[in-house]
Every structure is written in C-alpha cells, then in structure tokens.
N, C-alpha and C positions, 0 to 999 in steps of 0.2 A: 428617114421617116418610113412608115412601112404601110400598105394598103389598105389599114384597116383605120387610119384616119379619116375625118368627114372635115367641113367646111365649118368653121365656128357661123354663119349664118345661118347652118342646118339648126346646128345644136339649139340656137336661141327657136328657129321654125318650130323643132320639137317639143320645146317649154312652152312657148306660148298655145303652141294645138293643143298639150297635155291641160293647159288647164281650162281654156275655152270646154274643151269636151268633159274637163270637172263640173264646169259649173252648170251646161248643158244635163248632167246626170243630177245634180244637186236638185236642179229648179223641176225636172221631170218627177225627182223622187217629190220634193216639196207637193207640189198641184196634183200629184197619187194620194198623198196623205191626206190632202182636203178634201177631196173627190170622196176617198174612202170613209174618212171620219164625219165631214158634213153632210153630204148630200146622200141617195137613194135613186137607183132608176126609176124612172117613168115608165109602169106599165102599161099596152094597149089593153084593148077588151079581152084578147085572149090570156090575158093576166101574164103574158110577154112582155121582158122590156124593151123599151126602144131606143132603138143604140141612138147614141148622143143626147140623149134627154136624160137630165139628173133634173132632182127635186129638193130643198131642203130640207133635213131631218130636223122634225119637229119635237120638244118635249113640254110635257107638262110640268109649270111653276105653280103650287101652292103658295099665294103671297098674301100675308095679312092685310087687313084693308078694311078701315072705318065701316060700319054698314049707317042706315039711314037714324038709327035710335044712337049714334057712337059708341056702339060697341065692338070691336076687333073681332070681325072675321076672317077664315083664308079664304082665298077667293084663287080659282085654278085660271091659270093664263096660259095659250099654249104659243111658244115662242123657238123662233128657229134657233136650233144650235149654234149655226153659224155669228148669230150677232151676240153671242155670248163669250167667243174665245177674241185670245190674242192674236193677231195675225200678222206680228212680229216676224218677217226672216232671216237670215244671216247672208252674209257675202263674203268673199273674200277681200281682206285690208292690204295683205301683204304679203311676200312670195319670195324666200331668202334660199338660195342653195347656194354649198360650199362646194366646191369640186375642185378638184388638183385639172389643171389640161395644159398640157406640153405645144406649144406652138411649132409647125414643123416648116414654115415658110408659105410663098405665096401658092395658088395656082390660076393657069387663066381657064378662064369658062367661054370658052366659043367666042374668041376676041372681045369681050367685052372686061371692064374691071378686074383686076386679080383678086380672085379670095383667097381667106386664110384659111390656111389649114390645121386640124388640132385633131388631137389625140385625147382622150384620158389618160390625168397621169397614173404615177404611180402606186398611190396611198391604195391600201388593199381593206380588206373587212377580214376578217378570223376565218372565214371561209375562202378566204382569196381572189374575191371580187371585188373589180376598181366599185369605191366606194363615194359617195357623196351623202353631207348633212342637207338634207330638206327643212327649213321652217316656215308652214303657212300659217299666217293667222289670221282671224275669223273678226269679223265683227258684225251688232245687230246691223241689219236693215228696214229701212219702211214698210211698209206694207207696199206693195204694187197699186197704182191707181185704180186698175180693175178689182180686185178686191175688199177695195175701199168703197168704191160705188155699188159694189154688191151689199154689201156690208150696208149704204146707206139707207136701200131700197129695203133690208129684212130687219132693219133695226124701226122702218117708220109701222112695221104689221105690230109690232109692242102696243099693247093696249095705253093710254095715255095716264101717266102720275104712274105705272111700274117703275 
C-alpha cells in the first residue's frame, strides 16, 4: 500500500465535518435571508443603525370590511411581513456516497487499537480523478421554536377579524 493512504476513521471524520459545516452554512444562509427579507435596522437619532437591533418590516393591507351602514369598505391595516410568509426550512434526510476504497491493512496509532487503512480505489472520472457518486437528500423542516414565537408575538399586532 503506498503513503498516500489515510485511516478509514479519518475518511468517515471527513464526511461527517463536511457536512456538519454544510448545514452550519445552510442554517447561516437560511437566518441572512430572514434578517434581510423581514426585518430593517433600528436607527438612532443620528438616523445610524444600531448594530444588532432589526425591526420588522412593515406593510400596508387594504382589506374589505363591513363599515357601520353594511356596506364593504377597504379598510388599510398595517401588518408585519414576517407573520405573512412560510417559515418552512429544509434539512438534510439522507447522505448516500459510493466510492471504490482498497483496504491496505491494519496500522497501530500509539499502542492503542489498530486502525484500518484505505486508499481510494480505482474507478476514475473522464478527467482521471478517483471519483465518487454523492446523493443527498432534502427534506421540509419545521419551523424553529424561535421563529415560531416570534411569529406568535407579530401575528397578535393583526388588527382582530383580519
């Protein structure tokens, strides 16, 4: 076997960091998107924002609505963004890779257990790189508790019967 072997408990260390630090990047991207799409900074008086202060971005609903004679008026309600969308995420369900790996025998690590040793095998790609099939798959997630409570706190500012 030749020195450019690793330890198959590396390899599996590798896949499970690669995707701890996916979904680390997922959930960052996810809470940018909200940040950016719902909320707005909190300016001081010098019409500055103040870092860590967001607000939620409000809009105006024109919504029909009986007046006192029953006749259908719009009537303008102004309602946070935020309790208006989905806040449905996604997570990852599943985590399939194929890969060729040549087992080259034991080695010991500093008197303790032997581990194994492995290589990538041989299966190549058109360009001549050892190759492996990835399949992840996705599925929805709940909404986070916190989101929910946020959510329950800007859905009670709705004017009552919208």
């Amino acid at each position: 076997m030749s020195d450019e072997g690793f330890c198959l408990e590396e390899l599996f260390q590798s896949i499970a960091k690669s995707v701890d630090e996916g979904t680390k990047i997922a959930r960052d991207s996810m809470l940018n998107d909200i940040v950016d799409e719902f909320f707005v900074p909190v300016t001081g008086p010098s019409g500055s924002p103040i870092p860590d202060r967001i607000r939620p971005k409000m809009i105006e609903l024109d919504l029909p609505q009986h007046n006192e004679a029953g006749e259908l008026v719009n009537h303008t309600y102004t309602v946070p963004l935020y309790a208006l969308a989905n806040h449905q995420g996604i997570s990852l369900k599943t985590l399939e890779i194929d890969m060729d790996v040549e087992f080259g025998g034991l080695e010991e690590s500093g008197g303790k257990a032997k581990r194994m040793k492995a290589s990538l095998g041989s299966r190549r790609s058109k360009k001549g790189a050892t190759s492996a099939s990835v399949k992840m798959v996705f599925e929805g997630a709940n909404p986070c508790e916190g989101a929910m409570r946020i959510n329950d706190i800007l859905v009670k500012t709705l004017p009552p019967g919208a």
